[in-house]
N, C-alpha and C positions, 0 to 999 in steps of 0.2 A: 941291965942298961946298955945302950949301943952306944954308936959313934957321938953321935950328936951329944951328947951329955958329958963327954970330955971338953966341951965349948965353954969357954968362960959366960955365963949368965944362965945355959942352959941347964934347967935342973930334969928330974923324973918328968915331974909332970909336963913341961912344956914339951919334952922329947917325945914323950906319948902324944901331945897331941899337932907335934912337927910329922910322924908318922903318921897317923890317924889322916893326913891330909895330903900323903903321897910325897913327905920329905924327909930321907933316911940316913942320908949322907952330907958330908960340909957343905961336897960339890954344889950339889940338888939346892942347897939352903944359899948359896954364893952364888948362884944360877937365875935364881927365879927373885930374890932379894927381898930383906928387910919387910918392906911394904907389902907385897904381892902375899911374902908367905904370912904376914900379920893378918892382913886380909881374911884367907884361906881358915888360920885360927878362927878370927869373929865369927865365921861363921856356923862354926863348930861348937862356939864359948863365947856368947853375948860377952859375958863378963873382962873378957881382956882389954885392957887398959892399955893407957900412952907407954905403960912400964914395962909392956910385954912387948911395945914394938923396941922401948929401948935397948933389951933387953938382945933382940932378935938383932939389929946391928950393931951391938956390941958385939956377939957372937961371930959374928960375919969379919969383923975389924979387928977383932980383939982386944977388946977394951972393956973393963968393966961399963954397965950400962949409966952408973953415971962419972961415967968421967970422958964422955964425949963435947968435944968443940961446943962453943955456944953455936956455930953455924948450925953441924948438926942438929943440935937439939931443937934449933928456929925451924928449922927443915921437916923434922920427923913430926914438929908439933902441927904445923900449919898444914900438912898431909890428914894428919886424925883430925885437927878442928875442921876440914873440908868434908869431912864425912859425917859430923853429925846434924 
């Protein structure tokens, strides 16, 4: 396992597929953000959910993914409802 998975939320699998999508490092993942690189995922993996973007700024913030502000969570949610 690499860097990425020393991340609080981030396990094997998502590490694999934060690489799998050209993101290897914190930087790269604090760079391109939360959204962009959830994005990047879906595309990869229909299946990730609201919990993989919480997931992805928690990692980013450092916060387990739920224990982010209600703002946040207004925020990341109304991002994924705008995409379905």
């Amino acid at each position: 396992m690499g860097e990425l998975s020393n991340l609080l939320n981030i396990g094997e699998k998502v590490e694999k597929q934060l690489n799998q999508v050209g993101i290897t490092t914190y930087d790269q993942l604090t760079q391109i953000g939360s959204k962009h690189a959830w994005l990047k995922i879906k595309m990869i993996d229909p299946s990730a959910c609201i919990n993989r973007l919480y997931a992805l700024e928690g990692a980013i913030k450092g916060v387990r993914k739920n224990q982010h502000s209600a703002a946040i969570k207004s925020e990341l949610r109304e991002f994924y409802s705008s995409l379905k």
